[in-house]
N, C-alpha and C positions, 0 to 999 in steps of 0.2 A: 581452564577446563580440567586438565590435569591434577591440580589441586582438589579441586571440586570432588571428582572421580575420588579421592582418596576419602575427604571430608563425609561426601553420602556413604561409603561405605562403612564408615565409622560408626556415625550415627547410630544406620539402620543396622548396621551389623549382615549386612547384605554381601553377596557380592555377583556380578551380573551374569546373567543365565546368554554366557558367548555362544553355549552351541544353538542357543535360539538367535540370538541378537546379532552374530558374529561378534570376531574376536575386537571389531577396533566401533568408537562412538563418534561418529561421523555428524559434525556441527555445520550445516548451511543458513547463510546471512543472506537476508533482502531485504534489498530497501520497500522491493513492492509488497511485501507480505504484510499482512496486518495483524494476525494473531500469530505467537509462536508457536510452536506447537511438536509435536511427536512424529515421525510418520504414520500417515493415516489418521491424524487427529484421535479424535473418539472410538475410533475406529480401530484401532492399534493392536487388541490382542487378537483380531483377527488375520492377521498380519504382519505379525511384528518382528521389528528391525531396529538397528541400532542409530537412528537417524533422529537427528534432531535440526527445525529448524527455528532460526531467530530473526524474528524482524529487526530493523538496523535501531532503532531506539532501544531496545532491549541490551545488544549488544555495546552498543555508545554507553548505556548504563552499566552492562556488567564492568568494562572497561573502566569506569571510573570507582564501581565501589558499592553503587547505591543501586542497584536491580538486581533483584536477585532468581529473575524468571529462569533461567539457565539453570539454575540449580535444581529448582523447581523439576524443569522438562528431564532434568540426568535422572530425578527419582522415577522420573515415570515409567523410565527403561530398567529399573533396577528393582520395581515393583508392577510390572507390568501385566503382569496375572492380577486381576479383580472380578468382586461379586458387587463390592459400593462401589458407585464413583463418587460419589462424596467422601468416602474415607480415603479412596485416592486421591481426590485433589487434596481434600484436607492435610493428609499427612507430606503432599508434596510439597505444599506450604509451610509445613510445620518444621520439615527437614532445610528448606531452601532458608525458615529465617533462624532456625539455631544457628546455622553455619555465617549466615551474614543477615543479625537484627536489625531489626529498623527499615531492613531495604524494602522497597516496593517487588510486588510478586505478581505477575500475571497483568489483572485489573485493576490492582487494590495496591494504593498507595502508602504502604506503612499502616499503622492502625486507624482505618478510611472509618468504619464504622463504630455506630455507639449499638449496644448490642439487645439495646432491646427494643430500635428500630427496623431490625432484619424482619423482614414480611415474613407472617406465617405461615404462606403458601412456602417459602425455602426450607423452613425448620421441620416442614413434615419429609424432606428425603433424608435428612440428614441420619447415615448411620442403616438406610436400607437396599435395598435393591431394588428399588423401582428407576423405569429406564430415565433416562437421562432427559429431563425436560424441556419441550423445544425452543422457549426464550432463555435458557443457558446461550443460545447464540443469536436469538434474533434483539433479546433485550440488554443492551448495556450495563444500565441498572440492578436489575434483578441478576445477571450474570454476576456483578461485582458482591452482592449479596451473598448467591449461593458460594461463590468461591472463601468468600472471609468468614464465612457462617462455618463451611465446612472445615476451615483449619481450626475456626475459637472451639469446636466440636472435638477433632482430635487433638489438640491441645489440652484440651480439659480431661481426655481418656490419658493420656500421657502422662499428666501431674498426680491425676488417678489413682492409678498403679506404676506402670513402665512403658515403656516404648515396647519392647519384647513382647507385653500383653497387647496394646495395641495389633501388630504384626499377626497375634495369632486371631483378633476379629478380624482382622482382615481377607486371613487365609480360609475364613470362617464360608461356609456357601447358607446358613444361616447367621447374616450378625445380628438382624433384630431379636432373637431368640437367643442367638450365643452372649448378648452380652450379660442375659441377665448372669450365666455361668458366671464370663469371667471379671466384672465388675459388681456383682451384688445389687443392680438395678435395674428396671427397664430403658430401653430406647427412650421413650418418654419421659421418666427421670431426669436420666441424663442431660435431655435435651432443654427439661425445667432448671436444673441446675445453672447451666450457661446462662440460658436466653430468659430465663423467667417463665411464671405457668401465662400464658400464651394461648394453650389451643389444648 
Protein backbone atom coordinates (compact mmCIF):
# COMPACT_ATOMS: atom_id res chain seq x y z
CA UNK A 1 0.00 0.00 0.00
CA UNK A 2 2.84 2.14 0.61
CA UNK A 3 4.04 1.73 -2.81
CA UNK A 4 0.85 2.22 -4.16
CA UNK A 5 0.51 5.67 -1.99
CA UNK A 6 3.71 6.65 -3.98
CA UNK A 7 2.74 5.27 -7.55
CA UNK A 8 -1.11 7.21 -7.30
CA UNK A 9 0.62 10.12 -6.62
CA UNK A 10 2.70 9.97 -9.43
CA UNK A 11 0.42 9.32 -11.88
CA UNK A 12 -2.26 11.86 -10.93
CA UNK A 13 0.32 14.18 -9.81
CA UNK A 14 -1.89 14.56 -6.68
CA UNK A 15 -1.18 14.51 -3.28
CA UNK A 16 -3.90 13.65 -0.40
CA UNK A 17 -6.03 16.40 1.13
CA UNK A 18 -4.61 14.90 5.11
CA UNK A 19 -6.40 17.96 6.64
CA UNK A 20 -9.55 16.37 5.20
CA UNK A 21 -8.76 12.63 5.23
CA UNK A 22 -6.34 12.72 8.15
CA UNK A 23 -2.79 12.27 8.15
CA UNK A 24 -2.55 8.21 7.83
CA UNK A 25 -4.77 5.77 4.95
CA UNK A 26 -6.29 3.20 7.15
CA UNK A 27 -6.77 -0.23 4.95
CA UNK A 28 -9.53 -2.75 6.61
CA UNK A 29 -9.91 -6.61 5.44
CA UNK A 30 -13.01 -8.91 5.64
CA UNK A 31 -13.71 -11.76 4.73
CA UNK A 32 -17.52 -10.95 5.14
CA UNK A 33 -17.54 -7.80 3.09
CA UNK A 34 -18.53 -8.24 -0.38
CA UNK A 35 -17.67 -5.00 -2.24
CA UNK A 36 -14.54 -3.04 -1.41
CA UNK A 37 -15.15 0.04 -1.07
CA UNK A 38 -14.20 3.67 0.51
CA UNK A 39 -15.73 4.85 3.79
CA UNK A 40 -19.20 5.50 3.26
CA UNK A 41 -19.11 3.94 -0.21
CA UNK A 42 -20.82 6.45 -2.64
CA UNK A 43 -21.32 8.22 -0.08
CA UNK A 44 -17.85 9.57 0.77
CA UNK A 45 -17.69 13.19 0.04
CA UNK A 46 -20.12 13.69 2.25
CA UNK A 47 -18.08 12.43 4.83
CA UNK A 48 -14.91 11.77 4.16
CA UNK A 49 -12.14 9.78 5.63
CA UNK A 50 -9.18 8.26 4.98
CA UNK A 51 -10.52 4.72 5.14
CA UNK A 52 -10.41 2.09 2.97
CA UNK A 53 -12.07 -1.17 3.08
CA UNK A 54 -11.14 -4.67 1.19
CA UNK A 55 -12.82 -7.69 1.02
CA UNK A 56 -10.46 -10.69 1.54
CA UNK A 57 -10.35 -11.86 -2.37
CA UNK A 58 -9.45 -8.46 -3.25
CA UNK A 59 -6.62 -8.58 -0.88
CA UNK A 60 -5.52 -12.50 -1.51
CA UNK A 61 -5.27 -10.82 -5.08
CA UNK A 62 -3.56 -7.63 -4.34
CA UNK A 63 -1.00 -9.97 -2.52
CA UNK A 64 -0.30 -11.86 -5.43
CA UNK A 65 -0.16 -9.32 -8.17
CA UNK A 66 -3.27 -9.68 -10.22
CA UNK A 67 -6.02 -7.15 -8.46
CA UNK A 68 -5.74 -4.24 -8.58
CA UNK A 69 -9.05 -2.91 -6.70
CA UNK A 70 -6.88 -1.43 -3.85
CA UNK A 71 -5.29 0.90 -5.96
CA UNK A 72 -8.38 1.63 -7.42
CA UNK A 73 -10.08 2.64 -3.78
CA UNK A 74 -6.37 4.70 -2.74
CA UNK A 75 -7.48 7.05 -5.95
CA UNK A 76 -10.69 7.53 -4.67
CA UNK A 77 -9.21 9.13 -1.35
CA UNK A 78 -6.77 11.20 -3.45
CA UNK A 79 -9.63 12.41 -5.76
CA UNK A 80 -12.26 12.46 -3.56
CA UNK A 81 -14.04 15.84 -4.41
CA UNK A 82 -16.51 15.03 -7.67
CA UNK A 83 -19.26 16.39 -9.99
CA UNK A 84 -19.04 12.69 -12.44
CA UNK A 85 -18.94 9.47 -10.86
CA UNK A 86 -18.28 8.01 -13.92
CA UNK A 87 -15.07 10.15 -14.39
CA UNK A 88 -14.39 8.98 -11.00
CA UNK A 89 -14.68 5.59 -11.21
CA UNK A 90 -13.26 5.76 -14.62
CA UNK A 91 -10.17 7.51 -13.78
CA UNK A 92 -9.84 5.09 -10.64
CA UNK A 93 -9.61 2.52 -13.12
CA UNK A 94 -7.42 4.15 -15.25
CA UNK A 95 -4.86 4.94 -12.48
CA UNK A 96 -5.26 1.39 -10.62
CA UNK A 97 -4.23 -0.30 -14.16
CA UNK A 98 -1.39 2.03 -15.37
CA UNK A 99 0.22 1.25 -12.14
CA UNK A 100 -0.56 -2.73 -12.34
CA UNK A 101 -2.00 -3.78 -16.31
CA UNK A 102 -3.86 -6.37 -16.97
CA UNK A 103 -5.09 -6.77 -13.27
CA UNK A 104 -8.75 -7.05 -12.55
CA UNK A 105 -10.30 -3.90 -10.84
CA UNK A 106 -13.37 -3.86 -8.85
CA UNK A 107 -15.86 -6.03 -11.13
CA UNK A 108 -14.21 -6.34 -14.32
CA UNK A 109 -11.68 -8.84 -14.90
CA UNK A 110 -9.00 -7.39 -17.08
CA UNK A 111 -10.30 -6.33 -20.39
CA UNK A 112 -14.01 -8.23 -19.43
CA UNK A 113 -15.80 -6.23 -22.17
CA UNK A 114 -16.00 -5.92 -26.05
CA UNK A 115 -17.03 -2.32 -26.43
CA UNK A 116 -19.64 -2.10 -28.47
CA UNK A 117 -21.69 -4.46 -26.34
CA UNK A 118 -21.85 -1.91 -23.30
CA UNK A 119 -25.79 -1.10 -23.13
CA UNK A 120 -26.67 2.29 -24.04
CA UNK A 121 -28.50 2.98 -21.05
CA UNK A 122 -24.49 3.11 -19.38
CA UNK A 123 -22.97 5.24 -22.22
CA UNK A 124 -25.52 8.00 -21.56
CA UNK A 125 -23.90 8.81 -17.82
CA UNK A 126 -20.72 8.67 -19.05
CA UNK A 127 -18.88 12.01 -18.49
CA UNK A 128 -22.11 13.81 -16.66
CA UNK A 129 -23.51 14.40 -13.59
CA UNK A 130 -26.36 12.62 -13.43
CA UNK A 131 -26.86 10.76 -9.91
CA UNK A 132 -25.69 7.67 -9.66
CA UNK A 133 -28.01 4.94 -11.01
CA UNK A 134 -29.65 2.52 -8.77
CA UNK A 135 -28.66 -0.99 -10.64
CA UNK A 136 -24.83 0.42 -10.25
CA UNK A 137 -25.66 -1.94 -7.16
CA UNK A 138 -28.61 -3.98 -7.40
CA UNK A 139 -27.32 -5.20 -11.06
CA UNK A 140 -24.09 -7.16 -11.32
CA UNK A 141 -23.99 -6.95 -15.05
CA UNK A 142 -24.76 -3.62 -15.89
CA UNK A 143 -22.59 -2.49 -12.72
CA UNK A 144 -19.52 -4.40 -14.51
CA UNK A 145 -20.65 -2.28 -17.53
CA UNK A 146 -20.92 0.98 -16.14
CA UNK A 147 -17.58 0.53 -14.45
CA UNK A 148 -15.22 -0.71 -17.73
CA UNK A 149 -17.36 1.78 -19.88
CA UNK A 150 -16.43 4.38 -17.50
CA UNK A 151 -12.48 3.89 -17.49
CA UNK A 152 -12.50 2.82 -21.79
CA UNK A 153 -14.15 6.69 -21.39
CA UNK A 154 -11.29 8.27 -19.48
CA UNK A 155 -8.81 6.30 -21.04
CA UNK A 156 -9.72 7.62 -24.33
CA UNK A 157 -9.87 11.55 -22.58
CA UNK A 158 -6.38 10.64 -21.36
CA UNK A 159 -4.70 9.49 -24.91
CA UNK A 160 -6.77 12.63 -25.95
CA UNK A 161 -4.75 15.18 -24.48
CA UNK A 162 -3.31 14.38 -20.80
CA UNK A 163 -4.02 13.19 -17.66
CA UNK A 164 -3.62 17.02 -16.37
CA UNK A 165 -6.54 17.83 -18.74
CA UNK A 166 -8.49 15.13 -17.79
CA UNK A 167 -8.06 16.33 -13.79
CA UNK A 168 -9.27 19.64 -14.95
CA UNK A 169 -12.96 17.90 -16.39
CA UNK A 170 -13.09 16.54 -13.52
CA UNK A 171 -12.55 19.56 -11.13
CA UNK A 172 -15.04 20.90 -13.78
CA UNK A 173 -18.84 21.47 -11.89
CA UNK A 174 -19.83 21.55 -15.66
CA UNK A 175 -18.09 18.48 -17.67
CA UNK A 176 -20.64 17.97 -20.07
CA UNK A 177 -20.15 21.55 -21.21
CA UNK A 178 -16.47 21.84 -20.26
CA UNK A 179 -15.37 19.32 -22.23
CA UNK A 180 -16.25 20.74 -25.41
CA UNK A 181 -13.51 23.64 -24.01
CA UNK A 182 -11.17 21.30 -23.15
CA UNK A 183 -11.09 18.57 -25.82
CA UNK A 184 -12.60 20.26 -28.98
CA UNK A 185 -15.80 17.94 -28.75
CA UNK A 186 -18.94 17.19 -27.32
CA UNK A 187 -19.78 14.45 -24.57
CA UNK A 188 -21.41 12.76 -27.27
CA UNK A 189 -18.59 12.74 -29.52
CA UNK A 190 -16.48 11.54 -27.34
CA UNK A 191 -18.62 8.91 -26.21
CA UNK A 192 -19.13 7.96 -30.34
CA UNK A 193 -15.54 7.74 -30.66
CA UNK A 194 -15.02 4.88 -28.00
CA UNK A 195 -18.29 3.02 -28.17
CA UNK A 196 -19.45 3.78 -31.62
CA UNK A 197 -22.59 6.15 -32.76
CA UNK A 198 -25.05 4.11 -30.55
CA UNK A 199 -27.54 6.47 -29.29
Amino acid sequence: MERAYEQVQKVTGLTLDTATLGPKVRVYVSGSLGVSHVWRGYQHPRDPKGFIFLNARVYRGALSGNDATYIHELTHLFTWKYRSHTLREGIADYVALTILPGAAVGPNEGEAWNLSRIPAEVLEYLGTIKPIPGWVTTDPLRRSAYYFASYRFAKYLVERENFATLMKLYASDDPEGDIKTLYGISREEAVKAVFGPRF
